[in-house]
C-alpha positions as CSV (number, residue, x, y, z in Angstrom):
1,X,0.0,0.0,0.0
2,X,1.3,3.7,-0.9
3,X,1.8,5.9,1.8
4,X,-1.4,7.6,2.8
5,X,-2.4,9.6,5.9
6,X,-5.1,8.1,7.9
7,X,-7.0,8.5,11.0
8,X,-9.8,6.7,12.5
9,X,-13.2,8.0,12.1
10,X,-14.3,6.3,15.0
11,X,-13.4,3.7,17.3
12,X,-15.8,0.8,15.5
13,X,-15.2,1.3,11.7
14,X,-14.5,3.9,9.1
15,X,-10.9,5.9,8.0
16,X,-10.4,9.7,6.9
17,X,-7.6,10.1,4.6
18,X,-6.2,13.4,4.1
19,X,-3.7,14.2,2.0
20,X,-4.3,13.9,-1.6
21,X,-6.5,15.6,-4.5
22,X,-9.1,12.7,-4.8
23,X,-8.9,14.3,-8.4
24,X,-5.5,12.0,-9.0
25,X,-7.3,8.7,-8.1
26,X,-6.8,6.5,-11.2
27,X,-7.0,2.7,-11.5
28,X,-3.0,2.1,-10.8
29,X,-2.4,5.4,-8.7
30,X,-4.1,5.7,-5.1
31,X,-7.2,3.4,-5.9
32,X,-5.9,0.0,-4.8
33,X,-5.1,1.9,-1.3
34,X,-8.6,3.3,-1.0
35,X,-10.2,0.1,-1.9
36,X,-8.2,-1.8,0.6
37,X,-8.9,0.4,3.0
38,X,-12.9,0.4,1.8
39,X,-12.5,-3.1,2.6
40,X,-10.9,-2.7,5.8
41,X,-12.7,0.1,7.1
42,X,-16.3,0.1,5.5
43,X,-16.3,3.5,5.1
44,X,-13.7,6.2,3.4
45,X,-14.0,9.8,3.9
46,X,-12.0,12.8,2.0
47,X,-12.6,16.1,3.6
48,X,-12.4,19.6,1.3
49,X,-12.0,17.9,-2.0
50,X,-13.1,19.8,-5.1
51,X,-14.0,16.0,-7.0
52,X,-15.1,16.6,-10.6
53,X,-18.0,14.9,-12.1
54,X,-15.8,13.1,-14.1
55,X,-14.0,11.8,-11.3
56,X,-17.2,11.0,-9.6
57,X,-17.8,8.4,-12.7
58,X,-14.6,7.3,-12.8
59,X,-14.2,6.5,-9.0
60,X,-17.6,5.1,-9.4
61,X,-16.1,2.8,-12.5
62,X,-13.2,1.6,-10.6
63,X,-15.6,0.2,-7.6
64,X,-17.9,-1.8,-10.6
65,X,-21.0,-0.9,-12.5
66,X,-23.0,2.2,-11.7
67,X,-26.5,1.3,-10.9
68,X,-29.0,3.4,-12.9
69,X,-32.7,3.1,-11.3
70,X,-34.1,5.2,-13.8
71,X,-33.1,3.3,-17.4
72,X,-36.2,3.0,-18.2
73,X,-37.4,6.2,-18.3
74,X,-35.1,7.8,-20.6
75,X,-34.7,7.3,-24.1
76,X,-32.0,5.6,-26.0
77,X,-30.1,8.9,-26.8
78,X,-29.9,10.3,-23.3
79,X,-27.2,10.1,-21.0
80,X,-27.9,9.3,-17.0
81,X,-26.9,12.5,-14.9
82,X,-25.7,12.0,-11.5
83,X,-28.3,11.4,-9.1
84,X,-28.9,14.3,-6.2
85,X,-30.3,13.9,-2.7
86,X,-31.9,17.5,-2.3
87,X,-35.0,19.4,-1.4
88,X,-34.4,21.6,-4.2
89,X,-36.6,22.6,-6.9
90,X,-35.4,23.5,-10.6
91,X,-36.2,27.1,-10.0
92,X,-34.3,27.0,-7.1
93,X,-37.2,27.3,-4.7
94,X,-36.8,25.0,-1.5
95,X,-39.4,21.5,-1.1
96,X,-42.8,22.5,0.9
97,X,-43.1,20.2,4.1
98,X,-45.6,17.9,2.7
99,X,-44.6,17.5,-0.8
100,X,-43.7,14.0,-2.3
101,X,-40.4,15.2,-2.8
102,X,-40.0,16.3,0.9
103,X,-41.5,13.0,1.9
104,X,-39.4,10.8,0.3
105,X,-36.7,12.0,1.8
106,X,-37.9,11.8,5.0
107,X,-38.0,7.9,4.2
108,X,-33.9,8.4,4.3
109,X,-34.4,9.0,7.6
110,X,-34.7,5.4,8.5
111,X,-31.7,3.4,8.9
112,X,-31.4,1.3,5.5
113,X,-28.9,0.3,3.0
114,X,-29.2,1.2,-0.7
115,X,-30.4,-1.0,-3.1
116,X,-31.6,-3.9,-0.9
117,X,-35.1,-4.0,-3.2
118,X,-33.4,-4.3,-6.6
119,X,-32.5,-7.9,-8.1
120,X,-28.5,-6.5,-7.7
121,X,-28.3,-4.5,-4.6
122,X,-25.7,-1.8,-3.9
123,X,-21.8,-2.4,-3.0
124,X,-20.8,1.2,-2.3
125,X,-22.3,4.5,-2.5
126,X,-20.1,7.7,-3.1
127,X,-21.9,10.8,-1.8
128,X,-20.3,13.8,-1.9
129,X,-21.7,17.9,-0.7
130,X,-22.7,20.3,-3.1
131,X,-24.7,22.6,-0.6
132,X,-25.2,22.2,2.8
133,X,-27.9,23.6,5.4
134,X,-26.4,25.7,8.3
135,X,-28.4,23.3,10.8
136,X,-28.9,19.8,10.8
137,X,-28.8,17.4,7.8
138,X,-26.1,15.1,8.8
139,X,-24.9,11.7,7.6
140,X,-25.0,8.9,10.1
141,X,-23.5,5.6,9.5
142,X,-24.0,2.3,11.4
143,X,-21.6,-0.4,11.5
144,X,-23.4,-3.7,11.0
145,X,-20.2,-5.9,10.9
146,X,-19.1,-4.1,14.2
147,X,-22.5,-5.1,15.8
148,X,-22.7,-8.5,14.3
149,X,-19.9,-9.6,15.9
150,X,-21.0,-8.0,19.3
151,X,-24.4,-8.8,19.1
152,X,-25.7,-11.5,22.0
153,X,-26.2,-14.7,20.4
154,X,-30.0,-15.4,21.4
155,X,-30.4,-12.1,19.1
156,X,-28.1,-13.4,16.1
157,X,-30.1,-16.8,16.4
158,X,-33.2,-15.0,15.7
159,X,-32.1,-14.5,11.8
160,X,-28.8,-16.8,11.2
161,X,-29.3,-18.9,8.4
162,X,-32.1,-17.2,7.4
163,X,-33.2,-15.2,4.4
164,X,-34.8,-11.3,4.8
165,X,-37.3,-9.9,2.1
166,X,-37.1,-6.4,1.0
167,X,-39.5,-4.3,-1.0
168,X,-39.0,-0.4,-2.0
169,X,-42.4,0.3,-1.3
170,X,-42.3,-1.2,2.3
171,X,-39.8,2.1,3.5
172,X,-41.5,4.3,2.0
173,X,-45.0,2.9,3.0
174,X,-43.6,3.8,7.0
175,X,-43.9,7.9,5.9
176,X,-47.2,7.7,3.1
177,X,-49.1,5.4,1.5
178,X,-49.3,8.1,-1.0
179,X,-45.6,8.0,-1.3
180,X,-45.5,4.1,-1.9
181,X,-48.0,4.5,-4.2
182,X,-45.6,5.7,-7.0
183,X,-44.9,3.5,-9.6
184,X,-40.8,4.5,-8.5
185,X,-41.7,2.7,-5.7
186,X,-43.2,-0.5,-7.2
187,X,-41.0,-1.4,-10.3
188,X,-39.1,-4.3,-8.8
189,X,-40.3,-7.7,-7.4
190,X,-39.3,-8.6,-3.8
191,X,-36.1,-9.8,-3.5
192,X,-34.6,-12.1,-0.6
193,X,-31.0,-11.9,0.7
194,X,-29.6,-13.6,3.2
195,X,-29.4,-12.1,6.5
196,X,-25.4,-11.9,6.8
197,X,-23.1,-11.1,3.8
198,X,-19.5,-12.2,4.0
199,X,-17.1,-10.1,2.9
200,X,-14.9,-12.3,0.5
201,X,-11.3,-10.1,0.9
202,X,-11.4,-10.7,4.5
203,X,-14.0,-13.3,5.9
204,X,-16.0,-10.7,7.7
205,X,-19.6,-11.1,8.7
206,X,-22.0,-7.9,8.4
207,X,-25.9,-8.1,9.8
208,X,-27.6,-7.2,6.1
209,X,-31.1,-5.4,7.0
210,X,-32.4,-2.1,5.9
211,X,-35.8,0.0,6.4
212,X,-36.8,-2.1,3.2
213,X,-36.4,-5.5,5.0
214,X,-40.6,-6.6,5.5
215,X,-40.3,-10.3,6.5
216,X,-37.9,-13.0,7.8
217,X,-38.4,-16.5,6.6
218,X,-40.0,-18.8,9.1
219,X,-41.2,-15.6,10.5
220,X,-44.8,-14.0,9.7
221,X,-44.9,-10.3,8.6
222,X,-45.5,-9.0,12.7
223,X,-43.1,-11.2,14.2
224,X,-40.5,-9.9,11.3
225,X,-41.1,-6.6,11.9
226,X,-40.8,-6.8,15.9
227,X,-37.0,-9.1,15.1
228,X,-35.9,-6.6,12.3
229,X,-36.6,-3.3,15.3
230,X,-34.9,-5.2,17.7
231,X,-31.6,-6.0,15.5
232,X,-31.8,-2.6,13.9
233,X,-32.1,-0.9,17.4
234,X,-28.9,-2.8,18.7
235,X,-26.9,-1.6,15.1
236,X,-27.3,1.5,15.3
237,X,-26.1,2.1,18.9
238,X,-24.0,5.0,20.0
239,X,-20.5,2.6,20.1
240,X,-21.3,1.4,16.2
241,X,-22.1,4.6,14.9
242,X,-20.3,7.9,13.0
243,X,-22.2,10.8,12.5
244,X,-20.7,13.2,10.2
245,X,-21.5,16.7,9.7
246,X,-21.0,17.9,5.9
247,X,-19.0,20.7,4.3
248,X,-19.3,21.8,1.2
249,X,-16.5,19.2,-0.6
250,X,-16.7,16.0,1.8
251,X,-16.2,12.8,-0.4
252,X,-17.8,10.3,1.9
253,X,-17.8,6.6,0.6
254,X,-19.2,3.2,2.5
255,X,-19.5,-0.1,1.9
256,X,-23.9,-1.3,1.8
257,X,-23.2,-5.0,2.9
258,X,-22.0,-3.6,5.8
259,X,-23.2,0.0,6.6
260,X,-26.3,1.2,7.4
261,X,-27.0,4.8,7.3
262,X,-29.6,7.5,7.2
263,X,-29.9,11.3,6.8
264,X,-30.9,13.3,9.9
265,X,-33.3,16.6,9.2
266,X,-32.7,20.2,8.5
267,X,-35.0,23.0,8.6
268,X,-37.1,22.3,5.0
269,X,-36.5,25.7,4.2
270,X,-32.4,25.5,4.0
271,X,-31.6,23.8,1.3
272,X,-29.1,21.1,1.0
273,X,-28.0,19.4,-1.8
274,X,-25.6,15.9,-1.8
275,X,-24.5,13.9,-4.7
276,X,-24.6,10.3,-5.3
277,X,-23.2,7.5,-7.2
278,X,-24.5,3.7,-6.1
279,X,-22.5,1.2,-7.6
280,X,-23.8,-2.3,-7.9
281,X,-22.2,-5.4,-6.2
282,X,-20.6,-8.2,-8.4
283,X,-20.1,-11.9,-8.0
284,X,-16.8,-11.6,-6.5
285,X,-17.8,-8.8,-4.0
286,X,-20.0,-11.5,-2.4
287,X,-23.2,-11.6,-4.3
288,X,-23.2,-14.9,-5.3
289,X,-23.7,-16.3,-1.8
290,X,-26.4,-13.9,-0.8
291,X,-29.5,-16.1,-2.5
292,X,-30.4,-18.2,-0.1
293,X,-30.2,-21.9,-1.5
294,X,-27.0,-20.4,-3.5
295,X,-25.0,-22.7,-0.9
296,X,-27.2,-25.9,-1.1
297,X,-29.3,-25.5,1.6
């Protein structure tokens, strides 16, 4: 590994390194370091970084393919723009409190991980800050490999071994069943994972749950939902969790099969405006074991 200047970003998980224009990341120059240390760490921040949207694809590149939830909307001769977490209008006005727009992203205030709905869920999402509220509107992240391995083992029996359905629609039906209405919500089947993705580099176990997670097998629909509050709740406890506060530059990067995390609110009229780049996990990043029966069973 090159030389790069690191420091924890808190005790359970997660690095900061400082040091270098994220600009310069190529496929032979700094990104091996960074994805070791993605692997390592589970989450990678770069503070006061000016990153180009072309480096925003190309890091994106490097990790695998970019996911693209909206191919099917555009036609064949337009290009996808990077997606942006904001309460911004086109005219520049700020989201109303009730709003679908405003509402939805209320939904990423539940603890979740990308992707969990689609038939190839999410191995790492780069968000970066384009404008940022003067109160509120955080980042948090929740170590689930961290709390897997401290988690009590009457708890982890509850879900070893077992697989966990997710649905888009189920998250968002928890703020409006207006909200879950939309056919964004209800283009993909539900999809089943199982409960604990191995990392493949290293051998390490992560809890894999989200806010989209609706029913445990061998588990009906209540009983599910009690289980999935109770490991959730024990996640995202104060040891396992980094909350970071954005300025206008931050690079922050984490890995979904073993990271929770959720936005925190801001006054709706500030507006605040992140942008993000979910890549899609691979066979050799783990996938392949996640079906369950994908090991014989």
């Amino acid at each position: 590994m090159s030389t790069l200047t690191t420091k924890p970003l808190c005790e359970a998980f997660g690095v900061e390194i400082s040091g270098i224009d994220i600009n310069d990341v190529t496929a032979e120059h700094l990104f091996p370091d960074i994805r070791a240390l993605f692997e390592r760490h589970s989450a990678v921040l770069f503070t006061a970084q000016d990153m180009t949207e072309e480096t925003h694809w190309r890091l994106a590149n490097l990790f695998g393919p970019v996911e693209d939830r909206k191919a099917d909307e555009r036609k064949a001769d337009e290009a996808m723009e990077i997606p942006e977490v904001s309460n911004l209008r086109d005219d520049g006005t700020t989201t109303e409190r009730m709003d679908l727009q405003t509402l939805n992203l209320k939904a990423n205030f539940l603890w979740h991980s990308d992707s969990t709905f689609l038939p190839v869920p999410a191995l790492v999402n780069i968000l970066t800050a384009k404008i940022v509220p003067v109160d509120g509107g955080a980042t948090e992240l929740a170590s689930t490999r961290a709390a897997w391995s401290a988690m009590p083992g009457d708890l982890k029996s509850k879900v070893e071994g077992r697989g966990i359905w997710h649905r888009y629609s189920h998250s968002r039906r928890k703020i409006s069943e207006e909200l879950a209405a939309l056919p964004m919500f209800n283009k993909w089947p539900d999809q089943c994972w199982r409960s604990v993705w191995t990392n493949p580099v290293n051998g390490q176990e992560a809890l894999y749950v989200a806010s989209h997670a609706f029913r445990i097998e061998g588990y009906s629909e209540d009983d599910s939902a009690a289980i999935l509050d109770e490991l959730i709740a024990f996640c995202t406890q104060e040891p396992f969790v980094y909350a970071h506060r954005w300025s206008v530059g931050d690079v922050l990067l984490w890995d979904q099969r073993a990271v929770l995390h959720r936005g925190t609110p801001w006054p709706h009229d500030q507006p605040r405006k992140l942008a993000s780049l979910c890549v899609s996990a691979r066979p050799e990043d783990g996938l392949a074991r996640m079906r369950p029966g994908s090991l014989g069973d």
